[in-house]
Structures are given as structure tokens and as C-alpha cells.
C-alpha positions as CSV (number, residue, x, y, z in Angstrom):
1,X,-49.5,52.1,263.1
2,X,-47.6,49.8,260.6
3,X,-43.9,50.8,260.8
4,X,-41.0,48.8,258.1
5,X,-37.8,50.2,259.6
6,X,-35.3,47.6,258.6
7,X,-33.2,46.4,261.5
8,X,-29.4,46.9,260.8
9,X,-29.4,42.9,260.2
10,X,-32.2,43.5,257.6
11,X,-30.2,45.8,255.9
12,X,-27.1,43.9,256.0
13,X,-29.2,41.1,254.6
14,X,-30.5,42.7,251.9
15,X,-27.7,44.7,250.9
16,X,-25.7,41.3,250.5
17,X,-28.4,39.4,248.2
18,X,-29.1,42.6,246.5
19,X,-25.2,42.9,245.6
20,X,-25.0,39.1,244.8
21,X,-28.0,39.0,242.4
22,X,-26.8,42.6,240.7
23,X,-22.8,41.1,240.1
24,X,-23.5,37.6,240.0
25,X,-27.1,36.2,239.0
26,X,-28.0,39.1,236.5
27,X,-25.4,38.6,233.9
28,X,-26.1,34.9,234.1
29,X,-29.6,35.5,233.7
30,X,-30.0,35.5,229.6
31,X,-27.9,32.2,229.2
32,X,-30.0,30.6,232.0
33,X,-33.1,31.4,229.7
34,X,-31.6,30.6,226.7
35,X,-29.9,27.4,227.8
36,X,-33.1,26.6,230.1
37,X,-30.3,25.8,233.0
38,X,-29.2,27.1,235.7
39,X,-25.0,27.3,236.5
40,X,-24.4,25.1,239.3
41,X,-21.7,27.3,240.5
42,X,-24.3,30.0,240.7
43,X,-26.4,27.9,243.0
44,X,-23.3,26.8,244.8
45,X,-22.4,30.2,245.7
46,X,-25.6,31.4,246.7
47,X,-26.0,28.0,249.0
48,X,-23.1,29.8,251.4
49,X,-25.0,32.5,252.0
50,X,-26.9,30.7,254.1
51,X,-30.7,31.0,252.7
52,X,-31.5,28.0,253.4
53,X,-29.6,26.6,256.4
54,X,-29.1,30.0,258.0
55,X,-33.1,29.0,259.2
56,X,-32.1,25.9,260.5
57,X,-31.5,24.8,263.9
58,X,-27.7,24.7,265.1
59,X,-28.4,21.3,266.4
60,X,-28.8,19.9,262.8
61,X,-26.5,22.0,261.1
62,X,-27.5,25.4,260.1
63,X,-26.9,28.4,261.7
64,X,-29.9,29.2,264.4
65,X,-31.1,32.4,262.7
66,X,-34.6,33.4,263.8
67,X,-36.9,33.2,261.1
68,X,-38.4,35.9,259.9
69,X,-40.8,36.2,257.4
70,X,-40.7,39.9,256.3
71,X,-36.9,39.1,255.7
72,X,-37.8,36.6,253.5
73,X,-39.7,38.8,251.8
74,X,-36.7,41.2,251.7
75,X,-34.4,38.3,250.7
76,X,-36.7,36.4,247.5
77,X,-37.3,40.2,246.2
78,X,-33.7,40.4,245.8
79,X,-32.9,37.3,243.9
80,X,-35.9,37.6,241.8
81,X,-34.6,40.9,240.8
82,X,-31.6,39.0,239.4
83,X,-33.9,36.4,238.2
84,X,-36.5,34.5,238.6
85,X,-35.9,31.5,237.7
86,X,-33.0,31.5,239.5
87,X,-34.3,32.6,242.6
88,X,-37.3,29.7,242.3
89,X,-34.0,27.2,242.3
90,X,-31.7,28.5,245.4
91,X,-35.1,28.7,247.4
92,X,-36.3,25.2,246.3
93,X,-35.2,23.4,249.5
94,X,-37.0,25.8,251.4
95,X,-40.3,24.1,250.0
96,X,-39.5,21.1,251.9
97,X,-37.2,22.7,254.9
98,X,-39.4,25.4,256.3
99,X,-42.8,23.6,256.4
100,X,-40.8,20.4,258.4
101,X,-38.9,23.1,260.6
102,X,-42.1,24.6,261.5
103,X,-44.9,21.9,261.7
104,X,-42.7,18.9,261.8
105,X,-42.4,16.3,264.5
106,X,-39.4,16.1,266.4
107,X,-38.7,12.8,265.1
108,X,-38.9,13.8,261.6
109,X,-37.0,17.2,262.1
110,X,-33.9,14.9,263.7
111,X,-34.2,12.6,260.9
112,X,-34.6,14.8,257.4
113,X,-33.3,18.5,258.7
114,X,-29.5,17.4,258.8
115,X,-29.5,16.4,255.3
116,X,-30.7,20.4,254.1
117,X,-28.1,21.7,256.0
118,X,-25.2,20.3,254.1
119,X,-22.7,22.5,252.9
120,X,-23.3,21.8,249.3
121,X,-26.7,22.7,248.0
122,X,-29.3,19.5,247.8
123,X,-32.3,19.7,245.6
124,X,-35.2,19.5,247.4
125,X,-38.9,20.4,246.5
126,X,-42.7,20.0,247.1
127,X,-46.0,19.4,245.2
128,X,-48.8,22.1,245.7
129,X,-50.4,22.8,242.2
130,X,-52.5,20.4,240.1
131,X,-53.1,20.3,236.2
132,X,-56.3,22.1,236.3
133,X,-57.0,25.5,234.7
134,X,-59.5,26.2,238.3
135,X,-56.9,24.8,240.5
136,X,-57.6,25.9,244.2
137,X,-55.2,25.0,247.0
138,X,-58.1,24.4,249.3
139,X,-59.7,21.9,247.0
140,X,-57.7,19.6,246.2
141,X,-58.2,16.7,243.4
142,X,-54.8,14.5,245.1
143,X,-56.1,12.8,247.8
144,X,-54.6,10.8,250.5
145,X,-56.4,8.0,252.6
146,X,-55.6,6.1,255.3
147,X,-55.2,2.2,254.8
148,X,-53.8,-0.8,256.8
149,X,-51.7,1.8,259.3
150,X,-50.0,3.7,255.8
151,X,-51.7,6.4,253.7
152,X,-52.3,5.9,250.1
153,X,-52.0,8.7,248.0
154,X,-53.3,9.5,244.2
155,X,-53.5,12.1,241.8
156,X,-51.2,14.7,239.9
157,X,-49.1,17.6,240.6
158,X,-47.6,20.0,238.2
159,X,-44.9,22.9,238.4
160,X,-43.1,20.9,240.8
161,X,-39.1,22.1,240.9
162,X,-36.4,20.5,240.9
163,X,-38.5,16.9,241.3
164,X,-36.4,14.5,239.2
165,X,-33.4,15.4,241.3
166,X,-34.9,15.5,244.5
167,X,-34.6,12.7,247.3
168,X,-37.5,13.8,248.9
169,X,-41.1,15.5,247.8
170,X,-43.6,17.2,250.1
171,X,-46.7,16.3,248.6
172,X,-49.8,18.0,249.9
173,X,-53.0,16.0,249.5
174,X,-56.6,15.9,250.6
175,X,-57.3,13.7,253.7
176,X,-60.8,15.8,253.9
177,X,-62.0,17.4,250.9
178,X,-64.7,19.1,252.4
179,X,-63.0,21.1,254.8
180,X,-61.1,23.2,252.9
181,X,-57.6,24.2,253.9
182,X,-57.9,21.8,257.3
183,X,-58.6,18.7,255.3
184,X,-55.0,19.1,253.3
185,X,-51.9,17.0,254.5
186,X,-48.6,17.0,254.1
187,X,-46.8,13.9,253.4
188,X,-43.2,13.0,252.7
189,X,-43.0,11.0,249.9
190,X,-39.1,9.6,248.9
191,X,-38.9,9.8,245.6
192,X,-38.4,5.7,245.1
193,X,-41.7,5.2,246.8
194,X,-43.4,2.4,244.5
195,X,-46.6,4.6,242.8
196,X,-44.6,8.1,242.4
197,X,-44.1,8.9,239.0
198,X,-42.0,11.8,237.4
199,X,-42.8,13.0,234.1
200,X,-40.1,14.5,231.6
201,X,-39.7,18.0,232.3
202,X,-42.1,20.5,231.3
203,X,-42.0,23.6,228.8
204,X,-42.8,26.6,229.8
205,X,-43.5,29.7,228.3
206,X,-41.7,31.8,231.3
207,X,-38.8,30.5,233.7
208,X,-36.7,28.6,231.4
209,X,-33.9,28.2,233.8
210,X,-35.9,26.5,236.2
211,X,-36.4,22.9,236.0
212,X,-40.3,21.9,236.9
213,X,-41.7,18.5,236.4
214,X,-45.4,16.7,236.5
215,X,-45.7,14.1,239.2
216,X,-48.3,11.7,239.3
217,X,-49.3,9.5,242.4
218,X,-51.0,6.1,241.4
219,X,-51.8,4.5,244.4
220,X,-48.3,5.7,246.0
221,X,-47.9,4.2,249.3
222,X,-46.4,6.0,252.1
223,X,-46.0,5.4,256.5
224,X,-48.2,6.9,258.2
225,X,-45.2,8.0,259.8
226,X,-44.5,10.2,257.1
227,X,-47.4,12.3,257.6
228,X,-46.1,16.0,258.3
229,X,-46.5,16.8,261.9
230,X,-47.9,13.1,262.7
231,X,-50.8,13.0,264.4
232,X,-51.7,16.7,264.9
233,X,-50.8,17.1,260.9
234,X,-50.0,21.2,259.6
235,X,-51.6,24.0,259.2
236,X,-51.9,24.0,255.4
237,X,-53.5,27.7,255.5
238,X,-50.2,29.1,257.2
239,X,-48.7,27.4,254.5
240,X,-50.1,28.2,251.7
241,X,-49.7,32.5,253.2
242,X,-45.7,32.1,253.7
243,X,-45.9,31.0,250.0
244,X,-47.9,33.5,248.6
245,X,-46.0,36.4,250.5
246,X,-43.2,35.3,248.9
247,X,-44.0,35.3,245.2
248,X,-45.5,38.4,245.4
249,X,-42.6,39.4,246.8
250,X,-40.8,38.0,244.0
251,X,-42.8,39.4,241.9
252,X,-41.3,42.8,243.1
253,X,-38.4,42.0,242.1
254,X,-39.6,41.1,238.5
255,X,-41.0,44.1,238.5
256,X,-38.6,46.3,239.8
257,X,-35.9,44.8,237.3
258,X,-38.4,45.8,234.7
259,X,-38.8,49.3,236.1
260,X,-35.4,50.1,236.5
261,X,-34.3,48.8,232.9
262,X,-37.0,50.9,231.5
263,X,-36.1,53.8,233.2
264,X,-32.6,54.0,232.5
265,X,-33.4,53.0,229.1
266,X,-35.7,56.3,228.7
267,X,-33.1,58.9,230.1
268,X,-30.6,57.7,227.9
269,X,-32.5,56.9,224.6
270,X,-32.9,60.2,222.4
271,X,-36.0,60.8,219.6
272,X,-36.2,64.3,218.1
273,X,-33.7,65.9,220.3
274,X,-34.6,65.0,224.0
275,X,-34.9,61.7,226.2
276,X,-37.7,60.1,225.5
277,X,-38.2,60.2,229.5
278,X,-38.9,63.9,229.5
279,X,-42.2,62.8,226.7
280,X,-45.6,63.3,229.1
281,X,-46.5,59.4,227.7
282,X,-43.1,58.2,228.9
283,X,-43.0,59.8,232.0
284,X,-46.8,59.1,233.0
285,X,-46.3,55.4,232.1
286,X,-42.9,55.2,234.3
287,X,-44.6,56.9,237.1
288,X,-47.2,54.7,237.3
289,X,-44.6,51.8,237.3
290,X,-42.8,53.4,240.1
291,X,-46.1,53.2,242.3
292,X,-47.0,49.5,241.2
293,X,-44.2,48.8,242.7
294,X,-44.0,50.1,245.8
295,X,-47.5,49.4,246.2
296,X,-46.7,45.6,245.7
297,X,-43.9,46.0,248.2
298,X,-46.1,47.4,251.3
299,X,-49.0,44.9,250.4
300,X,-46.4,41.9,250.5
301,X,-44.8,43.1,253.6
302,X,-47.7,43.6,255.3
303,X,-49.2,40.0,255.1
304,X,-45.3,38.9,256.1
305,X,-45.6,41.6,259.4
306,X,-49.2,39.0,259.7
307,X,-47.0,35.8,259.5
308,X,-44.5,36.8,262.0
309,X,-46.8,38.0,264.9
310,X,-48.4,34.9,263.9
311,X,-51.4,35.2,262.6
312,X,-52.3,32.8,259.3
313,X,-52.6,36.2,256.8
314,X,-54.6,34.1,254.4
315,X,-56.8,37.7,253.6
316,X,-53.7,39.5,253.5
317,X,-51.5,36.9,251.5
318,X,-54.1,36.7,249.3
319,X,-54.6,40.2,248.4
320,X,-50.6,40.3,248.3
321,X,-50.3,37.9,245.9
322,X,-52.7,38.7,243.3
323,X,-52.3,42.1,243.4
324,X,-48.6,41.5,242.9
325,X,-49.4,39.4,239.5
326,X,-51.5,42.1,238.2
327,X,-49.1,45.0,238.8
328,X,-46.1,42.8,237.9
329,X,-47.1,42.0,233.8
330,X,-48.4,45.9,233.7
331,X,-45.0,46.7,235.1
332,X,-43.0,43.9,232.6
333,X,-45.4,45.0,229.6
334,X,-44.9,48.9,230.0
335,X,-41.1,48.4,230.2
336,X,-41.2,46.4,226.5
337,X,-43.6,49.2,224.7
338,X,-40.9,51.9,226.4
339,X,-38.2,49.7,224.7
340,X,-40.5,50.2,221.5
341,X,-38.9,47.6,219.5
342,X,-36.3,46.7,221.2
343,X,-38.1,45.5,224.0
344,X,-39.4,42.6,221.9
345,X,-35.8,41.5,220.9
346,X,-33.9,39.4,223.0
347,X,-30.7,41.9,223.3
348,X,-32.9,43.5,226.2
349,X,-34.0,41.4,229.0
350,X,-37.7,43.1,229.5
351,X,-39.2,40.7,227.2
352,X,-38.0,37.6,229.8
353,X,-39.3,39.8,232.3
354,X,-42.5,40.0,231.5
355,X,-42.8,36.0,230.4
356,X,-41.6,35.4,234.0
357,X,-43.5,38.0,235.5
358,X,-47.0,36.0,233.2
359,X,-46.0,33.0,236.1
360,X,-47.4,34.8,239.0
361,X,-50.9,34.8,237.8
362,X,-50.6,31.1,237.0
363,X,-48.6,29.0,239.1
364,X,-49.0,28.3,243.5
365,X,-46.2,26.9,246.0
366,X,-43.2,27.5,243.9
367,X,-41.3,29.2,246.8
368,X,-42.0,30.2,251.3
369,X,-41.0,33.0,253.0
């Protein structure tokens, strides 16, 4: 029998991000869209609560927390529900810090970890999706191969955050094409390595405030020592499941923003002498919201319960994930017809809601539990 009681740390958790994003993130979330940036202050603050570093072992500077991965899914549904873009930014490092805390060598733990625990945020990121409308993590077109002790790496990567100010990238190539998931590598790639290119940054229909780039590999040469987890390499399918568990559950949050806005919305806005909540249309469309997203909850939740009695999740993940897009643009486009049109107008947020919440059905690797 699955059970979700929260421990009492959970809760604290969650009931500290969730007041964070609510007073701080949320009214900062419009003039991060508008501006297409996000207030460094913002990411500052949310740095000391300890996201990133509170992971970390005590021995390079962060805090020794167990990691958990249905708190992650707990702590990214929060932020998202601030925003999204902003919650793809604060989480960035994790891209780089989890995967190298987890399937690292010792060697390159001791020499890269320190840095990510800093008491000041650092940019860090890492390259999963490719420029191609079929892309499929498991088949990757960037390939890596091994030559004269180094490993050469070429191809492209897209929707890569917080690249052009990062010091180091975790690209993920093919070593093995044909074998799926085991035939991807990680490789740490500085970003003055002689072949690396970053493109300007790209335009995006959704998450403005978040700053993603193309990078290009043309015959970028790295050490073999910089191969994630040397010798024995990563487990790319674990990977890729701590990923997808947590943008569905950011997509939760997307949705849930868009739920609750929508909601409030209908029990205050009058039409011909009642709420418009209390019309059977309104009603049935909010209650069918209201499941989505609880659905999306338990089916994100569920893979993370997977991840931590360690098991790879990549069915569960999966079914997480894409169910999560789906049910997240229903959710985001229900709550603009309930605005009617005010939810098309940028004095509501819905209609940034649902251009974030399009992202989930298109983009991979853009944040880990």
C-alpha cells in the first residue's frame, strides 16, 4: 500500500518554499516575463535556503541533508507555483550537482562539488535536449568517441540554462548509439574547452525569465578524465527519471497556480446576479481541474517513492511526466476561457501560465529531483 504522509521535515520544507514562492517569487513573476530576467536578489535569497547545497556533503560545504527525491518533488512544485521560470533558474545547479553527487568519482566530487556549495549562487547547467522535433534522450545525435586517451565530442544541444554564464556544462553524449540509455555519457565539459560553442540566447514562446542557450560541440575535446563516473560512467536512465519526476512535478505547480487563480477568480466574478462559479459549465470545468491536479501530483510522487527505494522509475517517470504535460495546458487553458477575456490580457497571469505550462510537452533535462 502506497502511503505520502509527509514527515514533519517534509512539511517544514514545503511550508517554507511554499511561503517563499507565495511572498516573494509570485509578485516578481510578471516583470521576470516581461523583462525576460530574472532579479538576482530573488535567486540570492532563494540560494540560502539551501536547495542546492542543503544536498551536498558537509565535507565540501553543504549541509549533509539526505536526499530525497519525493521532497524534491515537494520542493520544485512549490517554486514552480511561483514560477516557472524561476524555479528552472534556482534549480539550475542541481543539473550539474546531483548527477556528480550521485554517479561521480571521488576525485571529481573533491574537485567540482566545493565550488556549488558557495554561499552565493553559481550558475551552473547541463546539456540533454537536441534541435530535433523527434528528439529522444535514448537516441542521441551528440556523440562522443574516444581518441588518443581524451574523448571527442560533436553535435548540438538546445534549451540549455543558464549556459553562457556557466563555468561548467554536463554534456550528455552518445559513446554507443545502439544501446539506448546505457550507451549515453556524461562528460564535463569547461566552458573554455577549444570546440564548445554558445549561441546567443534563444526566444521562447514560454519561460521568458529563464535564460536558455544552443550549444554546439565541433570536435570539442575533453580528458577522459572528465568522463562522469570515469571508468564505470552513469546510469543515464536514472538520470533521465529524477528529471522527469521533477518537471512533472513542476508542472503541478503550473497547474495548481492556474487552478487556484481561476477559482478565486470564479467566486468573486459576478454575471447576472450570482458567481459565475455556481454556473454548472464553471463548476464542471473547475472540478475537473481540481482532479488533474491531484492526479498529477500522486503520479509524480509515485515514480519519486520509485527513485528513492532505488529503483530507475523510467515506466513510472515516464507516465509522470507526460501525463503531467497533458493535464497541465488543460489545466492553464481552462483557467484563461474561465477568465473569458481577461484571461488573454496580460493583467492576469493565466495566460503566462499556460505558455509555460506549453514547455512540458516540449522540452527534457531542464531541472532533477
Amino acid at each position: 500500500m502506497i502511503s505520502f504522509d509527509l514527515s514533519d521535515e517534509q512539511k517544514m520544507m514545503r511550508d517554507t518554499v511554499a511561503a517563499f514562492a507565495l511572498e516573494q517569487i509570485r509578485p516578481a513573476a510578471r516583470i521576470a516575463d516581461e523583462s525576460c530576467s530574472i532579479p538576482s536578489e530573488l535567486i540570492a535569497k532563494a540560494w540560502e535556503l539551501g536547495l542546492v547545497r542543503g544536498s551536498l556533503p558537509e565535507s565540501v560545504g553543504g549541509y549533509g541533508d539526505p536526499r530525497v527525491a519525493v521532497t524534491g518533488a515537494i520542493v520544485t512544485e512549490e517554486l514552480a507555483y511561483g514560477d516557472l521560470s524561476f524555479a528552472l533558474h534556482a534549480l539550475a545547479p542541481r543539473l550539474l550537482a546531483f548527477p556528480l553527487l550521485e554517479m561521480g568519482t571521488e576525485t571529481q566530487r573533491t574537485r567540482y562539488l566545493p565550488a556549488l556549495a558557495a554561499e552565493s549562487f553559481v550558475a551552473a547547467t547541463a546539456a540533454v535536449m537536441e534541435p530535433a522535433f523527434d528528439f529522444d534522450p535514448a537516441d542521441m545525435s551528440t556523440i562522443a568517441q574516444r581518441a588518443s586517451g581524451d574523448y571527442v565530442i560533436n553535435g548540438a544541444k538546445c534549451y540549455v540554462p543558464l549556459a553562457a554564464d556557466s563555468e561548467l556544462i554536463l554534456a550528455y553524449a552518445a559513446s554507443s548509439p545502439d544501446r539506448g540509455f546505457a550507451g549515453v555519457e556524461g562528460f564535463l565539459v569547461p566552458r573554455a574547452s577549444p570546440g564548445l560553442k554558445i549561441s546567443g540566447r534563444e526566444k521562447n514562446m514560454g519561460l521568458k525569465g529563464l535564460a536558455t542557450f544552443e550549444v554546439t560541440f565541433d570536435q570539442c575535446r575533453v580528458p577522459a578524465e572528465n568522463r562522469l563516473g570515469g571508468e564505470r560512467g552513469i546510469n543515464f536512465a536514472r538520470l533521465v527519471s529524477e528529471s522527469r519526476v521533477a518537471m512533472a512535478a513542476m508542472a503541478v505547480g503550473v497547474a495548481r497556480a492556474a487552478f487556484d487563480y481561476a477559482r478565486d477568480y470564479a467566486a468573486e466574478r459576478r454575471a447576472f446576479g450570482a458567481p459565475i462559479a455556481t454556473k454548472q459549465a464553471i463548476a464542471f470545468m473547475l472540478a475537473e481541474m481540481a482532479i488533474e491536479v491531484d492526479a498529477m501530483r500522486l503520479l509524480a510522487w509515485e515514480a519519486a517513492s520509485w527513485l528513492d527505494k532505488g529503483d530507475d522509475a523510467v515506466k513510472q517517470s515516464y507516465q509522470a511526466r507526460n501525463y503531467a504535460a497533458a493535464a497541465a495546458l488543460m489545466v492553464a487553458d481552462n483557467a484563461v476561457q474561465i477568465l473569458g477575456g481577461h484571461g488573454y490580457i496580460r493583467e492576469h497571469p493565466v495566460e503566462m501560465w499556460l505558455r509555460n505550462a506549453r514547455a512540458f510537452g516540449v522540452v527534457e533535462g531542464l531541472a532533477i529531483v
